[in-house]
N, C-alpha and C positions, 0 to 999 in steps of 0.2 A: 504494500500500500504506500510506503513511503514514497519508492522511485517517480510515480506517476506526480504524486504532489511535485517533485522534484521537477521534473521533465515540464508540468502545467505552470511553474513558476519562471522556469526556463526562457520557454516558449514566448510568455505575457513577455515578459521585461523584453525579451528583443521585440512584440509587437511596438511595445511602448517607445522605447529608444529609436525602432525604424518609423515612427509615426510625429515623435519629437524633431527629427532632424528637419532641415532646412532645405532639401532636393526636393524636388518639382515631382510629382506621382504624376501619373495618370488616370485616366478613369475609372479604370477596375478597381484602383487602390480605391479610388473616392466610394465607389457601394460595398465595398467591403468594410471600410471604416462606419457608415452607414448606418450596415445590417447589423454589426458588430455593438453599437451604442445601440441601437433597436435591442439586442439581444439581453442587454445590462438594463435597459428600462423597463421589459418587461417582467425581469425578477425582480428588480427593486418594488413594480406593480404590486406582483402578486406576492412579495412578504409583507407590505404594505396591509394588501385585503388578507392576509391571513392573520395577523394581527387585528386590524380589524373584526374580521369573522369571530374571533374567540372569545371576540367580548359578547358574542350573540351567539353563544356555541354552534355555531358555522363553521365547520373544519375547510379550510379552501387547499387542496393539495396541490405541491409543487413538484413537476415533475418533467419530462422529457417534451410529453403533448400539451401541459398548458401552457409551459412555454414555448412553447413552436407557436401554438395555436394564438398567442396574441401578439409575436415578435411578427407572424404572419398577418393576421385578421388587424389586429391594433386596438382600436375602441372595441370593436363588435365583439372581439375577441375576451377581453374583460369581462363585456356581457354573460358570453357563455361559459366562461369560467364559475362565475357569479350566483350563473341561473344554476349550472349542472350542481355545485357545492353546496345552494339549499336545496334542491330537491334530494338529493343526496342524504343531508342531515334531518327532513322531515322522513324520510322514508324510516327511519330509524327509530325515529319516535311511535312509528306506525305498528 
């Protein structure tokens, strides 16, 4: 388990240092930087609503598809994260 943290911390710090410098990218770099703060906003989202949730026993789980699912969808995506996590925690009460 260690190596991986190793290798993911690795990895970041050179995203970071080749994203800091002052050379001129192109356009791929530009949707990749993008997708990539896309991808950071939608967990900050959804720890965000999961905290929220908990004060309203709403478990909101974070995982592979809901992130994808709102890093993709965006707004709507939240929605159905939202929708699917109370239906989810009424079912339980049922």
């Amino acid at each position: 388990m260690g190596i991986e943290i190793v290798i993911f911390l690795f990895v970041s710090m050179c995203l970071l240092f080749y994203f800091l410098s002052k050379k001129k990218r192109g356009y791929f770099t530009e949707i990749i930087s993008v997708w990539w703060f896309k991808l950071a906003l939608s967990v900050l989202f959804l720890y965000g609503i999961h905290l929220l949730g908990l004060l309203f026993s709403v478990v909101v789980y974070i995982n592979i598809f809901t992130i994808a699912c709102v890093t993709l969808l965006g707004f709507p995506g939240i929605l159905v994260v939202i929708a699917t996590s109370v239906i989810n925690s009424f079912e339980t009460f049922i």
